[in-house]
C-alpha angles and dihedrals in degrees: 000000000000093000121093107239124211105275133185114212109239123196125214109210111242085026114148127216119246136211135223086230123043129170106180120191107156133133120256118138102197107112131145107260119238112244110189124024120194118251113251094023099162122224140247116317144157106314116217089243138098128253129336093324140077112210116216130173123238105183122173142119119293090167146028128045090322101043084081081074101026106061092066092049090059079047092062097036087052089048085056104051092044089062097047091063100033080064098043103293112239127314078354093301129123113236109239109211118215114183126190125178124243090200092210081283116120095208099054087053089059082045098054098041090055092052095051093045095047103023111031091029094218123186102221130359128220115201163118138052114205119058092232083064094050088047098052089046091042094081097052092049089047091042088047096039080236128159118236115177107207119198106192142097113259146172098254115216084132142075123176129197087217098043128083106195105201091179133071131306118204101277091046094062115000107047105042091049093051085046084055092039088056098051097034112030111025143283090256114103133178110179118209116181145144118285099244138088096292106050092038095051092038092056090041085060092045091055093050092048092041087054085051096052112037099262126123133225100216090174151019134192152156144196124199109256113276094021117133096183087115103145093095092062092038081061100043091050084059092039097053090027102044091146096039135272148161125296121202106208118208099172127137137196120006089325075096095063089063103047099045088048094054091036098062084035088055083053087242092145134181092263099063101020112030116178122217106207125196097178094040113085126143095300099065092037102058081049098044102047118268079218089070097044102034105137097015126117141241128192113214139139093237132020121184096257093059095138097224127122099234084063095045083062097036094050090044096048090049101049082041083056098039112007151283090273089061125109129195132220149195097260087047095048095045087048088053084046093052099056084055097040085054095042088057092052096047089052096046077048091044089216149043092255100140098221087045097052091043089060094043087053095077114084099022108157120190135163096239133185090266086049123265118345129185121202104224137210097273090056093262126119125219117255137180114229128242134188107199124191113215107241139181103298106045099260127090140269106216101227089169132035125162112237097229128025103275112228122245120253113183100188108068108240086199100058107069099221090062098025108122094022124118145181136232114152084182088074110054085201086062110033118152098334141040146139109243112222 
């Protein structure tokens, strides 16, 4: 998707400008607390960066359709990154922020990585949101033996040495809310995404899993990013669901606007044709209408309303930041997990040395807002699923939660090609791919 598609700018409310340059120094004291701490961790030392600063990349779209989704989660990295100086910085430097904008346009991802990586010499970079933006910047950080953090739910069928993934893989978010789907809501699926890697391969994984488990896939569609032209699937979804049926949205950016407007128009409502989300959380609800999504669901790892007192923490830092009117998210929450994630590894490391600090990563342990989560072998990190209904006033109710974090698995078990395969960057004979015996 090198092309720049048609977009309609699409402002959050709350919502706070950003710069291309930030140098935050502030004073909030609200972080996750580390709960495990390797033996022999060697202190501060000498960091491989210049100065009293320590650069790092924030990329994602401030305009553009995603920006809609994108802009909060610069919120919550910035958030981050404030209270890790207000408290010392790391190995007693301040982070410097440096923020470029994707624009909802993949090659300027792959642009604007480059020029953080070569020009701004940053030491990590935290940053986009679709995976068609993630695919076109993996290259640059694997030809550069470079370090992205990457905070957002995605459809597996990867694992890179130089990525940490903080959101969900597959069978974090997608399988076990088809699996509840299945016993709660109907067997009946029509399947509506964006027309680009992740709703086609997550919808290639829920067919496979609806064909294991007695389910049935009745329709499939997809919209270009940013098109709103939504009334022809409006019109296939009555046309395979007459009687009503579940609809599995893959849908990202204010494609979303669009298709929640003409589906309650269309009188498609929640009761006979409840939707299950996975790129849908507070953010895009309170932007969207919660008069349009009242009653839907969303599958995420954390919701806003998680009772734990890490969140309480995290959700009372960020509307002191930005404002009362502010919500948090899961994308959010996974992107402010993953500057501390990646603090803890550079001071085990006791430096920014990129091959140092990948080798920290693994086995990270904080008490996050979604309750404790461990980054694995395979640059995933372990995350206990929620299913959340959209209610009055525009949060979730969590109507699922698994009792325990369910560990990551990249390489789908339910889509033959990759069933059988497995992950672990700690062990060179494995890597990102291998077949378990």
């Amino acid at each position: 998707m090198g092309k720049r598609f048609n977009r309609r700018k699409f402002l959050i409310a709350g919502s706070v400008s950003l710069g291309s340059t930030i140098f935050l120094k502030a004073c909030v004291n609200n972080s996750p607390t580390a709960t495990s701490t390797p033996a022999g961790s060697p202190s501060a030392s000498p960091v491989a960066a210049a100065g009293d600063t320590i650069k790092v990349g924030i990329l994602h779209s401030l305009s553009g359709t995603m920006a809609i989704s994108e802009k909060s989660v610069v919120d919550a990295e910035k958030l981050a990154i404030k209270e890790i100086n207000a408290n010392g910085g790391v190995l007693g430097k301040q982070i410097e922020a440096i923020t470029e904008d994707g624009a909802s346009n993949w090659d300027t991802f792959r642009e604007k990585a480059t020029k953080l990586i070569d020009q701004d010499k940053v030491a990590v970079v935290f940053g986009c949101w679709t995976s068609a933006s993630r695919k076109n910047v993996k290259p640059v950080f694997e030809s550069k033996d470079h370090m992205l953090w990457y905070p957002v739910q995605y459809e597996g069928q990867e694992c890179s040495k130089n990525i940490f993934y903080t959101g969900a893989a597959p069978n974090q978010q997608i399988e076990p809310s088809v699996d509840w789907l299945l016993k709660n809501k109907g067997k009946e699926f029509f399947l509506v995404g964006s027309d680009y890697v992740f709703p086609r391969t997550a919808n290639t994984i829920i067919k496979a899993q609806l064909e294991a488990l007695g389910g049935k896939t009745v329709g499939e569609d997809y919209l270009p990013l940013g098109n709103t032209e939504v009334t022809p699937i409006i019109t296939k979804i009555k046309q395979n669901l007459p009687n009503g049926g579940v609809i599995y949205n893959t849908l990202n950016g204010d494609s979303n606007v669009a298709f929640f407007k003409q589906l309650k128009g269309a009188g498609l409502t929640p009761d006979k044709y409840p939707s299950m989300s996975v790129s849908i959380a507070e953010e895009e609800v309170k932007a969207i209408g919660v008069e349009y999504l009242k009653d839907h669901y969303a599958a995420w790892n954390y919701f806003q309303t998680v009772d734990t007192p890490a969140n309480k923490k995290f959700v009372a830092a960020f509307k002191k930041e930005y404002g009362e009117n502010r919500v948090t998210n899961d994308p959010m929450e996974a992107a402010y997990i993953a500057v501390y994630l990646w603090k803890q590894a550079v001071e085990k490391a006791g430096t920014t040395d990129l091959a140092k600090v990948r080798a920290a990563a693994s086995g990270q342990t904080i008490d996050a807002p979604e309750g404790k989560v461990t980054m694995n072998a395979n640059h995933h990190i372990s995350k206990i699923v929620r299913i959340g209904q959209v209610r009055d006033d525009g949060l979730f109710d969590i109507v699922y939660a698994t009792p325990a974090p369910v560990e990551p698995v990249p390489w789908n078990q339910f889509v033959k090609e990759t069933k059988g395969f497995a992950c672990d960057w700690t062990d060179p004979a494995k890597g990102g791919k291998y077949k378990k015996v």
